[in-house]
C-alpha positions as CSV (number, residue, x, y, z in Angstrom):
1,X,19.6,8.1,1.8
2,X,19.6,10.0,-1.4
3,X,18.8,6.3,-3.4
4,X,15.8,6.4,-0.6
5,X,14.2,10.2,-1.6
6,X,15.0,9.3,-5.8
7,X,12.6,6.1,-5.4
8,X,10.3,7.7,-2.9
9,X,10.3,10.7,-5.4
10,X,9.9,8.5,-8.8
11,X,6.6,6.5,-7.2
12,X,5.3,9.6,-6.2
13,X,5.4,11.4,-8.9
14,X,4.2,8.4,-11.3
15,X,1.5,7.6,-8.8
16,X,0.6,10.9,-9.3
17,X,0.3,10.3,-13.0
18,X,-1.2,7.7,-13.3
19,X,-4.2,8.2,-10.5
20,X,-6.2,10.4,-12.6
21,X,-5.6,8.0,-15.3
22,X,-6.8,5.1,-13.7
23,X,-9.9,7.4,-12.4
24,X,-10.7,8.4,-15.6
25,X,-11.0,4.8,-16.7
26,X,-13.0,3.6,-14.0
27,X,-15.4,6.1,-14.6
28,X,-15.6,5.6,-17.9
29,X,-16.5,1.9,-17.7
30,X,-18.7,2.4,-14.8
31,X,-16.4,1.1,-12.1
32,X,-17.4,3.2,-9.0
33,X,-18.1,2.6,-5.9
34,X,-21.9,3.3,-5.2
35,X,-23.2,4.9,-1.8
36,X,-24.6,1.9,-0.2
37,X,-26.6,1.8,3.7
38,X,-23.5,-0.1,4.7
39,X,-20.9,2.5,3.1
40,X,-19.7,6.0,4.0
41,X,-19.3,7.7,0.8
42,X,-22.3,9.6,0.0
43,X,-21.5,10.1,-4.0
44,X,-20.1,7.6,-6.7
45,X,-16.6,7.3,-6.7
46,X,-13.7,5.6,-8.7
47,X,-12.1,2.4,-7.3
48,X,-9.3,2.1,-9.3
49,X,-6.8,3.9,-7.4
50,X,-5.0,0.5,-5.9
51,X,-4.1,-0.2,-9.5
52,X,-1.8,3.4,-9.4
53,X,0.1,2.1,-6.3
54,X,0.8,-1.5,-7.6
55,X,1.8,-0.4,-10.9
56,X,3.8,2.1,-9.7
57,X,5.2,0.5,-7.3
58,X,6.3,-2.8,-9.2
59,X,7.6,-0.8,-11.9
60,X,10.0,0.8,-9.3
61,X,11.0,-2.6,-7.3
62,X,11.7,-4.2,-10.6
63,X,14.7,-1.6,-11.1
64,X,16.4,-2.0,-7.7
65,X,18.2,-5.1,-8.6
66,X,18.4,-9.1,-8.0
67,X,16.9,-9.4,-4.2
68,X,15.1,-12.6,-3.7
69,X,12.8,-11.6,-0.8
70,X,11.4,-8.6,-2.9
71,X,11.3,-10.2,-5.8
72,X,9.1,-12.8,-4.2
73,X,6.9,-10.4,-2.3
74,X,6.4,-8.1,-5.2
75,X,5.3,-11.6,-7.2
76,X,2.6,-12.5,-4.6
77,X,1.4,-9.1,-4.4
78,X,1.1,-8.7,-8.0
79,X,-1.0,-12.0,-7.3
80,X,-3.6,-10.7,-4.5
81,X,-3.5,-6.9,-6.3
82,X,-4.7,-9.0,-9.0
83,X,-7.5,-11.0,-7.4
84,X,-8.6,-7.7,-5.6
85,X,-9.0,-6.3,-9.0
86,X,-11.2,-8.7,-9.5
87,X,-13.1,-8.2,-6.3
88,X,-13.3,-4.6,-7.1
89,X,-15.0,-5.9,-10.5
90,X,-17.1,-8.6,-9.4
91,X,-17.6,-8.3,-5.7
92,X,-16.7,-12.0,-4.6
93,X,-17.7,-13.8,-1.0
94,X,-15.7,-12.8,2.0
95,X,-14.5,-16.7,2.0
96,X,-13.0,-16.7,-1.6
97,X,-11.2,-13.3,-0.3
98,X,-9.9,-15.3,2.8
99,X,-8.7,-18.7,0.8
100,X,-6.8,-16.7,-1.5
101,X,-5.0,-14.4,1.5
102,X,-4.4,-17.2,2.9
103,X,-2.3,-19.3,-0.6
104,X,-0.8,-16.2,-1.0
105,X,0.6,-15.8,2.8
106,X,1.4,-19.9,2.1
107,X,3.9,-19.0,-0.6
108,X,5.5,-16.7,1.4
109,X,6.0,-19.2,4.1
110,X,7.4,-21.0,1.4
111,X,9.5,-18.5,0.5
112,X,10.7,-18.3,4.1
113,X,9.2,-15.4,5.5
114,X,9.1,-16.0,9.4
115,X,8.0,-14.1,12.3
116,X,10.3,-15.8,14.6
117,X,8.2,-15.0,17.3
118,X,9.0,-18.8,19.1
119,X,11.7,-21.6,18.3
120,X,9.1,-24.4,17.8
121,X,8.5,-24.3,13.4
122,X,4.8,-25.2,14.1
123,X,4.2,-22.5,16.4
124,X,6.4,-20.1,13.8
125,X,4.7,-21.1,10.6
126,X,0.8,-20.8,12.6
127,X,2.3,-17.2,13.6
128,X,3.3,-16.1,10.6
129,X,0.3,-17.2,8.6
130,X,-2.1,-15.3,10.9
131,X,0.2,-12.5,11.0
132,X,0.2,-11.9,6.5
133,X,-3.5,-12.9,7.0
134,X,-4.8,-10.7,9.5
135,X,-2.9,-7.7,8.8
136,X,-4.0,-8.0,5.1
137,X,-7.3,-8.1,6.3
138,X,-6.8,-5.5,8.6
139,X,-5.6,-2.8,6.2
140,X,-8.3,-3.6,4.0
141,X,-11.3,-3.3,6.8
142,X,-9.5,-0.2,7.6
143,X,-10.2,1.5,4.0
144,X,-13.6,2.6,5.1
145,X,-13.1,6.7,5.4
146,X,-11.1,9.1,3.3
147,X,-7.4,9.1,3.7
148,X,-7.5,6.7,6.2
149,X,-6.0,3.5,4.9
150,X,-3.6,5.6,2.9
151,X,-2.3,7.7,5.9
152,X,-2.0,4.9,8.0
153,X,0.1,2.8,5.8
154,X,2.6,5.9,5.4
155,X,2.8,6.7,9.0
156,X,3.8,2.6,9.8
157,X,5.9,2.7,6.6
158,X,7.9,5.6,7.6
159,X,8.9,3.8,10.8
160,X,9.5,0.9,9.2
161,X,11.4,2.2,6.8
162,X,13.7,4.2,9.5
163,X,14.1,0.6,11.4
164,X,15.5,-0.9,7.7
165,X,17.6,1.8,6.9
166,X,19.9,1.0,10.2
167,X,20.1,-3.1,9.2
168,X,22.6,-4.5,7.3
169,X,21.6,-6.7,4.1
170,X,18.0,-4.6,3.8
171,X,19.0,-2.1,1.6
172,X,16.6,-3.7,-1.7
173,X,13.7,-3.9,0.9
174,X,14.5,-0.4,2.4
175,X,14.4,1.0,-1.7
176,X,10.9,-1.3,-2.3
177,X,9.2,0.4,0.9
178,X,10.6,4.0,-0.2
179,X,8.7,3.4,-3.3
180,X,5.6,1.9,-2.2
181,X,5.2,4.8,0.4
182,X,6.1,7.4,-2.7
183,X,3.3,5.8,-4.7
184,X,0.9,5.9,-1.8
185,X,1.8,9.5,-1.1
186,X,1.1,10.2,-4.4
187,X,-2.2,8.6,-4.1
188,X,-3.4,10.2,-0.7
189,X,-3.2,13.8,-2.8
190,X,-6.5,12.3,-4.8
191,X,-7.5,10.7,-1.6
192,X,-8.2,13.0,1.4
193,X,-11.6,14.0,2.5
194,X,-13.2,14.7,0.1
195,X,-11.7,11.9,-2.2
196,X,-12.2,11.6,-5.7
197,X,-11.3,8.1,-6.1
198,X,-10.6,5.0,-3.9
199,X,-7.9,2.4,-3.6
200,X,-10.3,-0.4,-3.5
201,X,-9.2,-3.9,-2.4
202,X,-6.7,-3.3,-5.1
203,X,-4.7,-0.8,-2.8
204,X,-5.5,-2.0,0.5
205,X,-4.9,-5.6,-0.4
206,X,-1.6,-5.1,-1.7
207,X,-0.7,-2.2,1.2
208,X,-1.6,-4.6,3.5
209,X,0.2,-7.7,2.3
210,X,3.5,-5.5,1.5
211,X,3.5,-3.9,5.1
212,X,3.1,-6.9,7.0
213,X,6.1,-9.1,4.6
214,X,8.5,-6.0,5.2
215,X,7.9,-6.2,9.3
216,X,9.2,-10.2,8.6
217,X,12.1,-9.0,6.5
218,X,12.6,-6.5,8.9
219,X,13.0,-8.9,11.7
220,X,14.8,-11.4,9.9
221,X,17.6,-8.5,9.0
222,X,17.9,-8.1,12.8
223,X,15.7,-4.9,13.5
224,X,14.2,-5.1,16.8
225,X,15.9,-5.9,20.5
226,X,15.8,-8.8,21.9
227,X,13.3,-10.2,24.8
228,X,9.7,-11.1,24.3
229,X,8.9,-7.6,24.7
230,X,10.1,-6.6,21.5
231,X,9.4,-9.8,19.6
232,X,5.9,-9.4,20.2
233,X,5.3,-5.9,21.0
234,X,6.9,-4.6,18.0
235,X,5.5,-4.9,15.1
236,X,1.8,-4.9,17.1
237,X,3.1,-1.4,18.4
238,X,3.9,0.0,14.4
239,X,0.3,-1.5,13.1
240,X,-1.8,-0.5,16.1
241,X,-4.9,1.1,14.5
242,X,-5.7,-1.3,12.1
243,X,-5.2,-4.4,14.7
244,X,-7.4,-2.3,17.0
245,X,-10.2,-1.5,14.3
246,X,-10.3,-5.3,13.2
247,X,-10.4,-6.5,16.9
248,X,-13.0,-3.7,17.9
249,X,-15.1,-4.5,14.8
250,X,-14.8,-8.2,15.0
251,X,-16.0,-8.5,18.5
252,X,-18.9,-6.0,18.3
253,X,-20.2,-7.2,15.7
254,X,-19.8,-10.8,17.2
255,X,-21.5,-9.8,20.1
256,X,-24.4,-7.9,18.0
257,X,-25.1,-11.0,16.3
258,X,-23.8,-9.9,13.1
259,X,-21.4,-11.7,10.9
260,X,-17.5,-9.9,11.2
261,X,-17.4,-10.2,7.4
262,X,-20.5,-8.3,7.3
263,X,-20.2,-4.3,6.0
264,X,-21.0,-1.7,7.8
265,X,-20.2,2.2,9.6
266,X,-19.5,0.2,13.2
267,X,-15.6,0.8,12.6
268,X,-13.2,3.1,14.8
269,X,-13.3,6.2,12.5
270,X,-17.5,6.0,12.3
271,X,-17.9,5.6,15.8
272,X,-15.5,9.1,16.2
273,X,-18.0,10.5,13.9
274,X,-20.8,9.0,15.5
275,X,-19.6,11.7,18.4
276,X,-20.0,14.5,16.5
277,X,-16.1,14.9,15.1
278,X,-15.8,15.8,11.4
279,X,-14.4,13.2,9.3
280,X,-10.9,14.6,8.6
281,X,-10.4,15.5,12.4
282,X,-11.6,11.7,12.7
283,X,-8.9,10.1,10.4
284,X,-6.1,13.0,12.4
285,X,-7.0,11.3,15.9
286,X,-6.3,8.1,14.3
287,X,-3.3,9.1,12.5
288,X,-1.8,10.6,15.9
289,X,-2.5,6.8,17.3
290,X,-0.9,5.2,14.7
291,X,2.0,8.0,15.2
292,X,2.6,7.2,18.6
293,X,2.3,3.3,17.9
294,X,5.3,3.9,15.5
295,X,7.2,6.2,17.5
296,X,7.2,3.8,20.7
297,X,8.2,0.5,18.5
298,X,10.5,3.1,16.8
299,X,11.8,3.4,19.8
300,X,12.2,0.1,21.2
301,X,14.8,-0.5,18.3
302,X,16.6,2.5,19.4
303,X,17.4,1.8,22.6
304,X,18.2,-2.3,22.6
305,X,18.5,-4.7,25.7
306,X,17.1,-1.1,27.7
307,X,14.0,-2.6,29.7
308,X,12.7,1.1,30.5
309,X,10.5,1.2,27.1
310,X,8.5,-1.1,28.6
311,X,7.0,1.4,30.9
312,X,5.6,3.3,27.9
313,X,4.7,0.6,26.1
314,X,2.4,-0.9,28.9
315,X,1.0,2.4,29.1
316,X,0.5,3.1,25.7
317,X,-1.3,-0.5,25.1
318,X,-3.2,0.0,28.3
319,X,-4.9,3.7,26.6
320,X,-5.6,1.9,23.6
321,X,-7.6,-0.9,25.4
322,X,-9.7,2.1,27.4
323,X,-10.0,3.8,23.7
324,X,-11.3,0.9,22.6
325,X,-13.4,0.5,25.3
326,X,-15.3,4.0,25.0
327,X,-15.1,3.5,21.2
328,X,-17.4,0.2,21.7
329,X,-19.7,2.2,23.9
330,X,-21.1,4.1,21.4
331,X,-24.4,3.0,20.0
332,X,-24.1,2.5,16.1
333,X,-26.1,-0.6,16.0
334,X,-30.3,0.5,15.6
335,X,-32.0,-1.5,18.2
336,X,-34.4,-2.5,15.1
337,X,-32.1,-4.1,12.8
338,X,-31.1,-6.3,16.0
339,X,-33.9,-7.4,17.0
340,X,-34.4,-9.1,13.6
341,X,-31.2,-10.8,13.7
342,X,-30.7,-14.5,15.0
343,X,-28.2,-16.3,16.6
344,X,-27.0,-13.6,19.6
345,X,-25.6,-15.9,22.1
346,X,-22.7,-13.8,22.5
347,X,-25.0,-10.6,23.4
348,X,-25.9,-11.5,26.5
349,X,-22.6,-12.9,27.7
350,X,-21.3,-9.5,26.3
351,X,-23.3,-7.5,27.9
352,X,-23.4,-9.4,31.2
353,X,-19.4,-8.8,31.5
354,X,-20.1,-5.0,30.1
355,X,-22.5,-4.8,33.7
356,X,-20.1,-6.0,35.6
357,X,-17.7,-3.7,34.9
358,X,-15.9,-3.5,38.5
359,X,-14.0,-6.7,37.3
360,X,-12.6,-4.8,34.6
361,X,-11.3,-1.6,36.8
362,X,-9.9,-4.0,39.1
363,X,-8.4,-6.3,36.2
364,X,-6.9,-2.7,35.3
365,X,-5.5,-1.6,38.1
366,X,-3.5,-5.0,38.6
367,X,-1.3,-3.5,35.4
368,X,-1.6,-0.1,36.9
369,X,0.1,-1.1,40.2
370,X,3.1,-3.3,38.8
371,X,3.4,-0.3,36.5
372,X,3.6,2.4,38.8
373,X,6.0,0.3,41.0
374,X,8.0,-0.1,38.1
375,X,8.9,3.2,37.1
376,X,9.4,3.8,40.7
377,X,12.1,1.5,40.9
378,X,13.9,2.8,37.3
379,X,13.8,6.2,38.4
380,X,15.3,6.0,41.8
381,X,18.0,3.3,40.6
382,X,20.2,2.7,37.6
383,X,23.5,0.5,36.8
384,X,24.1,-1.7,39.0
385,X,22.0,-0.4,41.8
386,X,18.9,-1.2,40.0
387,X,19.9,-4.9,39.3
388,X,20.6,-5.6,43.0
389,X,17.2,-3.4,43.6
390,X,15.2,-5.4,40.8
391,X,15.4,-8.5,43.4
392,X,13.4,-6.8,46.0
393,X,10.9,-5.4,43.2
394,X,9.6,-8.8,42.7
395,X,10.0,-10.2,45.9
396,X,7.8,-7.0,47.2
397,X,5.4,-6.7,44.4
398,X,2.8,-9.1,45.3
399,X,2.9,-7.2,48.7
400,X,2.2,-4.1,46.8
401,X,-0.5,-5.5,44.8
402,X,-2.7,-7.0,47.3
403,X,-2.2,-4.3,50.1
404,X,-3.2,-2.0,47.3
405,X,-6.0,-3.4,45.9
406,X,-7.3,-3.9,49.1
407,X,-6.9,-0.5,50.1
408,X,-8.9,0.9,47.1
409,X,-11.5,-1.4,47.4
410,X,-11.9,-0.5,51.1
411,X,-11.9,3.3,50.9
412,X,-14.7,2.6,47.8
413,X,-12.0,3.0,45.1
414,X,-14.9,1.1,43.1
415,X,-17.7,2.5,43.3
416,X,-17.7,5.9,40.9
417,X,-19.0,6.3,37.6
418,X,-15.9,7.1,34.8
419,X,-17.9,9.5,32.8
420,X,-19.0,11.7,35.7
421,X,-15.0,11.5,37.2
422,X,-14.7,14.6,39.3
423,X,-12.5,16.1,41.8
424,X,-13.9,14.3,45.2
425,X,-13.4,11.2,42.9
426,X,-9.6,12.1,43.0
427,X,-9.6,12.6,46.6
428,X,-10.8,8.9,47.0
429,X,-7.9,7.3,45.2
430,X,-5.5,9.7,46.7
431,X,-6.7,8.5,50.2
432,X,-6.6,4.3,48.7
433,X,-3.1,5.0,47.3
434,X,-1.8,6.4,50.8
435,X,-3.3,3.5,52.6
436,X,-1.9,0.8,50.8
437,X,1.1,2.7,50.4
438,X,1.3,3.1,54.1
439,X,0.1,-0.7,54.8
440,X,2.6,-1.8,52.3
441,X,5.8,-0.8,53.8
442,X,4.2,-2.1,57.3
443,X,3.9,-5.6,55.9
444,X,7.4,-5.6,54.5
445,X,8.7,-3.8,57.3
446,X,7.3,-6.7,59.4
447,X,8.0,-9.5,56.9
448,X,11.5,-7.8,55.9
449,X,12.5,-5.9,58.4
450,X,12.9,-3.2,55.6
451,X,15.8,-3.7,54.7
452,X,17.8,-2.7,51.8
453,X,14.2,-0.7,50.5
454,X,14.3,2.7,49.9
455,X,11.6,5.1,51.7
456,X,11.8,7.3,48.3
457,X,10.7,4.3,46.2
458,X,7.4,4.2,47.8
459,X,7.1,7.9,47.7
460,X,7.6,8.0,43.9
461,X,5.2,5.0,43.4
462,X,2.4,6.4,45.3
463,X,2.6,10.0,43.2
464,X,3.0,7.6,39.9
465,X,0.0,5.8,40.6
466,X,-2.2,8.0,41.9
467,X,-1.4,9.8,38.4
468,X,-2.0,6.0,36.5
469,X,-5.4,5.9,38.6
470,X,-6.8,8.8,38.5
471,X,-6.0,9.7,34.3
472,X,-7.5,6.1,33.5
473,X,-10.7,7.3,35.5
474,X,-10.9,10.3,33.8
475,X,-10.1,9.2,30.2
476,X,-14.2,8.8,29.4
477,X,-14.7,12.4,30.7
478,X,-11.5,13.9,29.1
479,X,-12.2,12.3,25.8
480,X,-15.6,13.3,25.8
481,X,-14.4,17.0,26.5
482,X,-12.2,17.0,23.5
483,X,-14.6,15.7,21.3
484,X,-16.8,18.0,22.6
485,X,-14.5,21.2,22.0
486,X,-13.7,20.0,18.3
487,X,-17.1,19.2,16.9
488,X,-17.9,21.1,13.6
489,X,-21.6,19.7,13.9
490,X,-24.7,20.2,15.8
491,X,-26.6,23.1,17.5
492,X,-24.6,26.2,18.3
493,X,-25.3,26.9,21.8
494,X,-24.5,30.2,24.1
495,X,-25.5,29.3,27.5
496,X,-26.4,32.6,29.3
497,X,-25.4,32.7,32.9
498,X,-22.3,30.4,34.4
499,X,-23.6,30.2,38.2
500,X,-27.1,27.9,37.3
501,X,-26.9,24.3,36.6
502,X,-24.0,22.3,35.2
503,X,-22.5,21.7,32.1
504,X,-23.3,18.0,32.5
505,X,-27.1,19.0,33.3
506,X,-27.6,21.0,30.4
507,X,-26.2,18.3,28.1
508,X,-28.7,15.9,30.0
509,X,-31.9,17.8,29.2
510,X,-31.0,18.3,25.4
511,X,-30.7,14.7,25.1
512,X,-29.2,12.8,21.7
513,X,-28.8,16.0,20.3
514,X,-24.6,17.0,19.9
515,X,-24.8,20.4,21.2
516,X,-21.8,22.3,20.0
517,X,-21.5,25.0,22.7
518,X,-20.2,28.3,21.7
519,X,-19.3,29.6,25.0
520,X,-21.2,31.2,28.2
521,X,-22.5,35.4,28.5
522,X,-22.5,36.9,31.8
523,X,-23.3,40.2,33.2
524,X,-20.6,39.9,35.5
525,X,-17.6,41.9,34.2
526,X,-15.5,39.8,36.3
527,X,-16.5,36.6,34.8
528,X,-14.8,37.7,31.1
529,X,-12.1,36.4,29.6
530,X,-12.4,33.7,32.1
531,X,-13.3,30.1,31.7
532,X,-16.1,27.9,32.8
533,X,-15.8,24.4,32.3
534,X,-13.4,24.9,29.7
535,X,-15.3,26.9,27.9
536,X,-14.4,30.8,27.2
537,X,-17.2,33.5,28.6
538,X,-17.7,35.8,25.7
539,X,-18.7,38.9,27.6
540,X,-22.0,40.7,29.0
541,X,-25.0,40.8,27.1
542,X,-24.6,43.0,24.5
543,X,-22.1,40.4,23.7
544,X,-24.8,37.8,23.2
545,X,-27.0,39.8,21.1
546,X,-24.1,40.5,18.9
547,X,-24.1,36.6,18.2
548,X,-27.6,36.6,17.7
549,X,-27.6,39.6,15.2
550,X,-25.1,37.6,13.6
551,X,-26.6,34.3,13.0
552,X,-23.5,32.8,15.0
553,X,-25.9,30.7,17.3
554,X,-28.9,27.9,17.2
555,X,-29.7,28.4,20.7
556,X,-29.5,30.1,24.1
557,X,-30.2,28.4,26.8
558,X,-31.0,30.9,30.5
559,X,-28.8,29.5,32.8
560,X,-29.9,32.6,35.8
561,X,-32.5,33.7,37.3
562,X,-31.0,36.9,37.8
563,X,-32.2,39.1,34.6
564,X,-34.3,41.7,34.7
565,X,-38.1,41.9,32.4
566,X,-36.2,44.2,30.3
567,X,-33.6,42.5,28.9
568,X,-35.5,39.1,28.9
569,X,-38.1,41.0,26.7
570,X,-35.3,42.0,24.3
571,X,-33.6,38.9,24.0
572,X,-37.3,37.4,23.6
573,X,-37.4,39.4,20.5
574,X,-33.8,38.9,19.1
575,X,-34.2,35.1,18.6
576,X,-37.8,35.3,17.8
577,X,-36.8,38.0,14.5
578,X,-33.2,35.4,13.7
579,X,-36.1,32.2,14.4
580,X,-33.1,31.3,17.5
581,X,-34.6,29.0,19.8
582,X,-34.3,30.2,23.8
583,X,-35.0,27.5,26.4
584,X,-34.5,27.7,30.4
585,X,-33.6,24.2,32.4
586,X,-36.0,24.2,35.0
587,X,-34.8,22.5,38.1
588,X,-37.7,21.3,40.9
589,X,-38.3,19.0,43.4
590,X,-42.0,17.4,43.3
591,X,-43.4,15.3,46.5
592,X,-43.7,12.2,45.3
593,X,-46.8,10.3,44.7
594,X,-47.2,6.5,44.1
595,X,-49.7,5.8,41.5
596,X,-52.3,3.5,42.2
């Protein structure tokens, strides 16, 4: 351990060195990245921080001794840190970039870097090349926001690096990744929001190439459990955010008629921005992704041959896809720019499938049943008990999954809206998960006489998925709420009165506009201290002038129509001296009239 801190320490400290060096020559040959329409930075900015981490990095790996499998993967990065140099310099076509990923990952097939994700050597050699490829890519599309790219690789390498450390015969690898993640740490200090210099497809080239190798080296070391849930789910679990920004990106774009190779701000980090987060609290939800990623593949190596990590893992990959989901919901596309664009024959298929969205919530909750059953099963049973039990699991399941559906579907499971989730919502699956609880153990009671299954199974899967149902529902509307509560930008809003319309109302009639809401006023001295839809009530109205006088508000909106002339009169004045907009939602029903 103490070799592990001296070379995470060295290529931090020269990384640390050399990053103002390298930014001070980039900007004094004019080597800076310029804000583009297609970029994110709004300033010209160094891009020659990569070269820090690979020099610092290969000075480090070329002191730890005579290790094939470094040696060769610090010669084919040195290779495409080289060639993204040159892209830095020259800007070259997506499809040089791709042939040249793709030699390099061929010499490390050559080498005999394997995923090992199937016996059959075609299959092996396919997997492996897509797997140096595409994460390479990945790590690179994921350089796109301050800190990001940086922080992600540290957070995957730190896992990875606690996976080596417990292998025998990966000690060289275990001191190369302690000194690439030193380097990058060293880097990230010039880095984070707002950076003064970027890695450039230097630094995310290289990051990318070096973390995907290690995960092969890794597994060929023998870290990891055995089963196809760990072969696979793995190393997907310890590089989630970048797979999911390259798969959200890719398809989006596909589907906006856009080429995937095309820049732009339609990745995972814009579109959190796009909801009105600031950009650091936008890289930290990602970051907190990537740690749970890490921690559950961390955790799979931890606890071999035990089958129970699946449970979390099928959870865990079953957020992400609804994260993804809302991410791709949100509009970053201009309707304008599409309209010119040619060749969308994937738009209307895309959208088509986005309409018919029930397929989707029903495609859902055939992992949310077998899930939920599951867990049921592992935490009534253990030992032996739960072998002899896992026998009736799958001889009952498709029992379970038909009665269920069936029950959801016929107590209108189906038919709410995610984003407007509420508590009668709740009621409904509660009511389809007793029913096809109930018509569940009728069916096996008259197919199987019941016997041998446990009465307390069924209780625990019905409180598990009601849980599973009604927290996927609610993700849209819980996300929302949390982006809501942390947003920095838009209009500061104090909503006077908490028994008038809705939250949801008021955010209706202001439209596109991210309303930051301070809180609620109320002349109710009961109402203080107290909470309305999450938000805090901030006292009477005194209270509310106060925030006026201070400039701590944009608007206030009259949510009552119990205030007297007086103190209308007075807050009249109060935003009319601070220029404070006051509005009142107006709710009426007109007869209606069909125009001629």
């Amino acid at each position: 351990m103490s070799s592990l801190a001296t070379y995470f320490l060295l290529g931090f400290g020269l990384c640390l060195v050399l990053t103002p060096a390298c930014r001070a020559l980039a900007r004094r040959f004019g080597f800076v990245a310029k804000p583009k329409e297609d970029r994110w930075h709004k300033k010209p900015t160094a891009i020659f921080g990569g070269v820090a981490i690979v020099v610092s990095t290969l000075i480090l790996g070329a002191t730890i001794g005579v290790d094939p499998r470094v040696w060769q993967l610090m010669g084919c990065g040195a290779v495409l840190a080289a060639f993204g140099l040159v892209d830095d310099i020259m800007s070259l076509k997506a499809s040089t970039k791709l042939i040249v990923q793709i030699i390099v990952a061929s010499a490390l097939l050559f080498f005999g870097f394997r995923m090992q994700w199937t016996d059959s050597l075609v299959f092996d050699v396919m997997f492996t090349l897509f797997w140096l490829v595409g994460i390479t890519n990945a790590l690179n599309l994921l350089d796109n926001m301050d800190g990001l790219c940086a922080g992600i690789t540290l957070i995957a390498g730190g896992f990875l690096l606690a996976a080596l450390v417990r292998e025998a015969g990966a000690a060289p690898a275990a001191l190369y990744l302690a000194s690439l993640l030193g380097a990058t740490t060293g880097f990230l200090i010039y880095n984070v929001h707002p950076a003064s210099i970027f890695m450039g497809d230097t630094g995310s080239l290289f990051l990318g190439l070096n973390l995907a190798a290690l995960m092969l080296i890794a597994r060929q070391s023998g870290t990891g459990t055995s089963g196809v849930l760990s072969v696979v789910a793995a190393p997907v679990l310890l590089l989630m955010v970048p797979i999911l920004d390259t798969t959200l990106v890719t398809v989006m774009r596909l589907a906006s008629g856009r080429r995937p190779s095309q820049g732009g701000r339609d990745h995972s980090s814009h579109r959190l921005v796009a909801l009105g987060l600031p950009e650091p609290t936008a890289v930290a939800v990602l970051w907190v992704l990537a740690i749970c990623g890490g921690g559950l593949a961390f955790a799979m190596q931890l606890n071999r041959g035990r089958t129970w990590i699946g449970v979390p893992v099928a959870v865990f990959f079953i957020a992400m896809i609804i994260f993804a989901v809302y991410l791709a919901r949100i509009r970053v596309y201009d309707d304008v720019e599409l309209a010119g664009k040619e060749g969308q024959t994937l738009t209307p298929l895309f959208a088509d499938f986005m309409y018919k969205r029930r397929v989707a919530e029903v495609l859902l909750d055939c992992c949310l049943i077998p899930v939920a059953y599951y867990s049921a099963y592992r935490l009534r049973f253990e030992g032996e008990l739960l072998t002899f039990s896992y026998q009736l699991f799958l001889r009952s399941l498709p029992v379970i999954l038909s009665a269920q559906l069936m029950s959801l579907f016929v107590v209108g499971g189906y038919r709410g809206t995610w984003r407007f989730f509420g508590m009668m919502d709740a009621v409904v699956f509660a009511k389809g998960v007793l029913l096809g609880t109930v018509s569940s153990m009728l069916i096996i009671l008259f197919a199987y006489r019941f016997q041998d299954y446990s009465r307390s199974v069924f209780i625990i899967y019905a409180a598990l998925l009601l849980l599973l149902l009604a927290g996927s529902r609610a993700s849209f509307r819980l996300v929302s709420e949390f982006i809501d509560r942390r947003r920095t930008s838009g209009r500061r809003c104090i909503i006077y009165g908490t028994g008038g319309a809705a939250l949801s109302t008021i955010r209706e009639a202001f439209g596109p506009q991210h309303l930051k809401i301070v809180g609620f006023v109320d002349d109710d001295p009961t109402q203080t201290n107290t909470r309305v839809g999450g938000y805090p009530v901030l006292g009477g109205f005194a209270k509310l002038l106060t925030a006026i006088d201070k400039d701590d508000v944009d608007c206030v909106v009259l949510n009552t129509r119990a205030i007297d002339v007086e103190r209308l009169t007075a807050l009249d004045d109060a935003c009319r001296e601070h220029d404070i907009e006051l509005v009142r939602l107006q709710l009426q029903l007109k007869p209606f009239t069909l125009a001629s």
